[in-house]
C-alpha positions as CSV (number, residue, x, y, z in Angstrom):
1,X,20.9,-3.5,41.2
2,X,18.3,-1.7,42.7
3,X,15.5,-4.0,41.8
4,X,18.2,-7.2,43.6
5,X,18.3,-4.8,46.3
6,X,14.7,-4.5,46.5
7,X,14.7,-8.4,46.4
8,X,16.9,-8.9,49.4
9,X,15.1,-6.4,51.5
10,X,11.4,-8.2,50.4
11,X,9.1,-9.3,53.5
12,X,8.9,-12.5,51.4
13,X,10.5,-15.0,52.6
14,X,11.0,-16.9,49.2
15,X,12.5,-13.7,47.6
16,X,15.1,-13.1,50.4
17,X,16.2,-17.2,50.2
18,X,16.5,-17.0,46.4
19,X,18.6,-13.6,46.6
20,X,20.8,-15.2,49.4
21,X,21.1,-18.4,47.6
22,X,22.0,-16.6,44.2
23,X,24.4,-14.2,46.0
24,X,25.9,-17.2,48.1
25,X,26.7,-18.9,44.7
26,X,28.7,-16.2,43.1
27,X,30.4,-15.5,46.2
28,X,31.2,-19.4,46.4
29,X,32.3,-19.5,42.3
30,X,34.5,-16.3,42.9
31,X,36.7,-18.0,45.5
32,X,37.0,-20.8,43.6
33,X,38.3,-19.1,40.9
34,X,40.6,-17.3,43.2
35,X,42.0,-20.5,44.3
36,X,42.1,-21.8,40.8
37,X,40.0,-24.7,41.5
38,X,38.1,-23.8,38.1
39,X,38.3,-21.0,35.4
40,X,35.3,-18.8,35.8
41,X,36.5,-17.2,32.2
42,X,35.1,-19.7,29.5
43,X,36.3,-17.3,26.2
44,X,39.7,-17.5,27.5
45,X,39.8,-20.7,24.7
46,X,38.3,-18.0,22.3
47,X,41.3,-15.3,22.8
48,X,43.9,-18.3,21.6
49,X,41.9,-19.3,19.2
50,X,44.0,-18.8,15.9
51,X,41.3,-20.3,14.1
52,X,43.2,-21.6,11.6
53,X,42.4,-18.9,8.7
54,X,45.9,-18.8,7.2
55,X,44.9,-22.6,6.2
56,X,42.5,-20.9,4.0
57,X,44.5,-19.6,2.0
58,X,43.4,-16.2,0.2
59,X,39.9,-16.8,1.7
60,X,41.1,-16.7,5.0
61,X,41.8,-13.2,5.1
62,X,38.3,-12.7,3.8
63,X,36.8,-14.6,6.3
64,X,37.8,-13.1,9.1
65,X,36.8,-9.4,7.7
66,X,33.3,-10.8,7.7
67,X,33.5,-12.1,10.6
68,X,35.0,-8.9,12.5
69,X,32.4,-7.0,10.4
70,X,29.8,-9.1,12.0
71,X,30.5,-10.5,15.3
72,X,31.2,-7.5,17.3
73,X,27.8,-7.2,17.1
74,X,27.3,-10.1,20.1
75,X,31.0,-9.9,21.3
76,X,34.1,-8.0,22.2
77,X,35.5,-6.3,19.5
78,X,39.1,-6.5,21.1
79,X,38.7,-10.6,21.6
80,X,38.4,-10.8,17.8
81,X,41.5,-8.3,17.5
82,X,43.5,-9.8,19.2
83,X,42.7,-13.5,17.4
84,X,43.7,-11.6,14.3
85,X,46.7,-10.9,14.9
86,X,47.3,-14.0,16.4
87,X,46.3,-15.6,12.7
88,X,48.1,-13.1,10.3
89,X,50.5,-11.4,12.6
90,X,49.9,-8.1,14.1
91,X,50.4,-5.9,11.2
92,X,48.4,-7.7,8.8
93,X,45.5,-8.6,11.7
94,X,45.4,-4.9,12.5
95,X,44.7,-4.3,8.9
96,X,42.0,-6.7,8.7
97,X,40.2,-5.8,11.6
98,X,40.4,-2.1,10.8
99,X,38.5,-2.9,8.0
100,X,36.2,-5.3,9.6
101,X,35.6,-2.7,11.9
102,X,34.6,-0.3,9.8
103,X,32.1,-2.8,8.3
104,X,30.6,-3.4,11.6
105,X,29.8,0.3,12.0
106,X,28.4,0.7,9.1
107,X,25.8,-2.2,9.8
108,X,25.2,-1.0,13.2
109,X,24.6,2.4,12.0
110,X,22.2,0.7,9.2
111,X,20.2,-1.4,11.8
112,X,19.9,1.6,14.3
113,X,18.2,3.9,11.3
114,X,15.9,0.6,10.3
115,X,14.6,0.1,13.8
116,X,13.9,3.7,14.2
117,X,15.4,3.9,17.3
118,X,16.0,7.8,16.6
119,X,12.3,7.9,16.7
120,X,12.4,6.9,20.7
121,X,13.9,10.0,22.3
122,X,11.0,11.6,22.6
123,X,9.7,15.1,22.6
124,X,10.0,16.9,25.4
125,X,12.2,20.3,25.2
126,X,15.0,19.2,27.5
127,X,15.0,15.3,25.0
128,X,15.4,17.5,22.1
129,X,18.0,20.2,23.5
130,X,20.2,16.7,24.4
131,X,19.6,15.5,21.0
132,X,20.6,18.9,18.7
133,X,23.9,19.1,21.2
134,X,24.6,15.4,20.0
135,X,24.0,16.1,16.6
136,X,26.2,19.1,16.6
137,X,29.0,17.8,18.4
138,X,28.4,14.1,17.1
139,X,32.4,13.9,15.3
140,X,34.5,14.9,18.3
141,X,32.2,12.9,21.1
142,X,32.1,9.6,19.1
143,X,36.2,10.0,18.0
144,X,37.2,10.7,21.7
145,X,35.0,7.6,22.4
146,X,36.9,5.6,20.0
147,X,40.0,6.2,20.9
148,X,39.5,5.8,25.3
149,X,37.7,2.3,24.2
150,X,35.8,2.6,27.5
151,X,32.7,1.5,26.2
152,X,31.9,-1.4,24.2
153,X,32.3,-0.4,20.5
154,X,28.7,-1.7,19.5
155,X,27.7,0.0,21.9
156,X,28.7,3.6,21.4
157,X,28.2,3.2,17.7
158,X,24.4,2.2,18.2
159,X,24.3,5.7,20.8
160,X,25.8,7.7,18.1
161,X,23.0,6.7,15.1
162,X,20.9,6.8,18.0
163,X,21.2,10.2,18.7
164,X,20.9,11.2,14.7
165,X,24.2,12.1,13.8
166,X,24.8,12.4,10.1
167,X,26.4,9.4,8.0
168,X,29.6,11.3,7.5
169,X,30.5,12.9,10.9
170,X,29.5,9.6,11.6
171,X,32.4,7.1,9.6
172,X,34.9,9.9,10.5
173,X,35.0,9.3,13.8
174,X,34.9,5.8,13.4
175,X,37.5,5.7,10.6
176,X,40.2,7.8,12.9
177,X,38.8,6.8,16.5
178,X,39.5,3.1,16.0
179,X,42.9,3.0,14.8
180,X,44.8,3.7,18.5
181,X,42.9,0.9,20.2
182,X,42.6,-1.8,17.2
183,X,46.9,-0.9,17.4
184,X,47.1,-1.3,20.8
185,X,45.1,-4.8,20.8
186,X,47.1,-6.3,17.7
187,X,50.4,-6.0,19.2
188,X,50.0,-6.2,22.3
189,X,46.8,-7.2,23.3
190,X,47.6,-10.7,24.5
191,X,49.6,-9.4,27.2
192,X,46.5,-6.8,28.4
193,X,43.9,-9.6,28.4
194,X,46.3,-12.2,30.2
195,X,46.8,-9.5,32.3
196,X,43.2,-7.7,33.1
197,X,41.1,-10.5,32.0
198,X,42.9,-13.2,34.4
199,X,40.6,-15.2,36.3
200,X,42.3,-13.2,39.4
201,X,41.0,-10.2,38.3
202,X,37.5,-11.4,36.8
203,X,36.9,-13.5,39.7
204,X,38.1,-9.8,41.9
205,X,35.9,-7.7,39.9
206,X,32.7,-10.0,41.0
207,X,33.5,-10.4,44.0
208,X,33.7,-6.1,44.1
209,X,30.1,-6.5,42.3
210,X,29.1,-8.9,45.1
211,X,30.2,-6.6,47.7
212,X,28.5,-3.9,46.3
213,X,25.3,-5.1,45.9
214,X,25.3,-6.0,49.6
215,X,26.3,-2.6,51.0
216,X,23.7,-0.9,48.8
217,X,21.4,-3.5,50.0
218,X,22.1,-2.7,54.2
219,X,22.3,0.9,53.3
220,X,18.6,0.4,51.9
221,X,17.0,-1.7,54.9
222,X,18.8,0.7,57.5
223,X,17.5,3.7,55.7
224,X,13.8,1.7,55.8
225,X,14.0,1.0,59.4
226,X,15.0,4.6,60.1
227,X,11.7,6.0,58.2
228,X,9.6,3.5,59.8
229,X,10.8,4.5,63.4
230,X,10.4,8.5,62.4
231,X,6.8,7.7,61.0
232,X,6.3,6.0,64.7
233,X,7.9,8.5,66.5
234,X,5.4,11.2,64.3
235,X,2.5,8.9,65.1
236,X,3.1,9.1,69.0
């Protein structure tokens, strides 16, 4: 945000017409949206998908473990929940992507240790004071985590190996911290995502981005036009 910001306040005149223009265009896309001329929300397809896995058979059920064990890796966790139990009902889809989520963590947490991201935090005093409080309160961070579903799973999961919390503390979290929101999401998690993920309320949310962006952005030039007159005044 602040480098956009530093975009629309540039003495170029190129950078300011491109940051208008781009700004211009989601404003313009987000109305349109609002007036349900289009669907700004393309994986709305995706969440009533039922992907036809009970045609499979016994593989189907398969299938889809390796596919929740893999894909929330590039995409909502909860998208894929909420296709499970759309294929096998919500019992037998909350099953499966319990397990499938289980197998994702365990690849995250695999990658994480093989890219040596651990190695990255540094070694300052205050890096490595953050990093033993991590580490010693690792299980009851990453389970709270799980269960409030704030955060992208992937993503807290990559924080947690990140941060060098052990294997074990590690899968406990997971294996209790998960079960509330994968719940939640397999009965009723069509209703939530009709209901937050609406083109209303995505379309609302980027217009709130939008708006945003351009406050921070007046805030910024007033608070440069204000130094500039004090370092005149100073130089009078």
């Amino acid at each position: 945000m602040r480098r956009y910001t530093g975009y629309m306040n540039s003495p170029s005149v190129l950078r300011r017409g491109v940051s208008f223009a781009v700004f211009s265009g989601v404003l313009f896309l987000a109305v349109l949206g609002l007036l349900h001329v289009i669907d700004p929300y393309p994986l709305r397809d995706w969440i009533y998908l039922r992907l036809s896995l009970h045609d499979l058979g016994a593989a189907g059920p398969i299938i889809f473990i390796l596919l929740a064990g893999v894909l929330p890796l590039f995409s909502p966790l909860n998208i894929l929940v909420v296709t499970g139990s759309a294929s096998f009902g919500p019992v037998v889809g909350m099953i499966l992507s319990y397990l499938g989520a289980l197998i994702n963590a365990n690849i995250t947490f695999i990658l994480v240790k093989a890219l040596g991201v651990e190695d990255k935090w540094g070694n300052s005093h205050r890096q490595a004071r953050i990093k033993r409080n991590i580490q010693r309160n690792g299980y009851p961070i990453v389970l709270l985590l799980q269960i409030i579903s704030i955060f992208p799973f992937v993503a807290i999961n990559s924080a947690a190996a990140a941060a060098g919390i052990g294997w074990r503390d590690f899968m406990k979290a997971n294996l209790l911290g998960v079960i509330l929101p994968i719940a939640v999401y397999s009965f009723f998690g069509e209703a939530i995502v009709l209901e937050l993920l609406s083109p209303r309320m995505y379309c609302a949310f980027i217009i709130v981005i939008f708006l945003t962006i351009v406050i921070v952005a007046l805030r910024e030039k007033r608070n440069s036009h204000r130094g500039r007159g004090q370092r005149q005044l100073r130089r009078e």
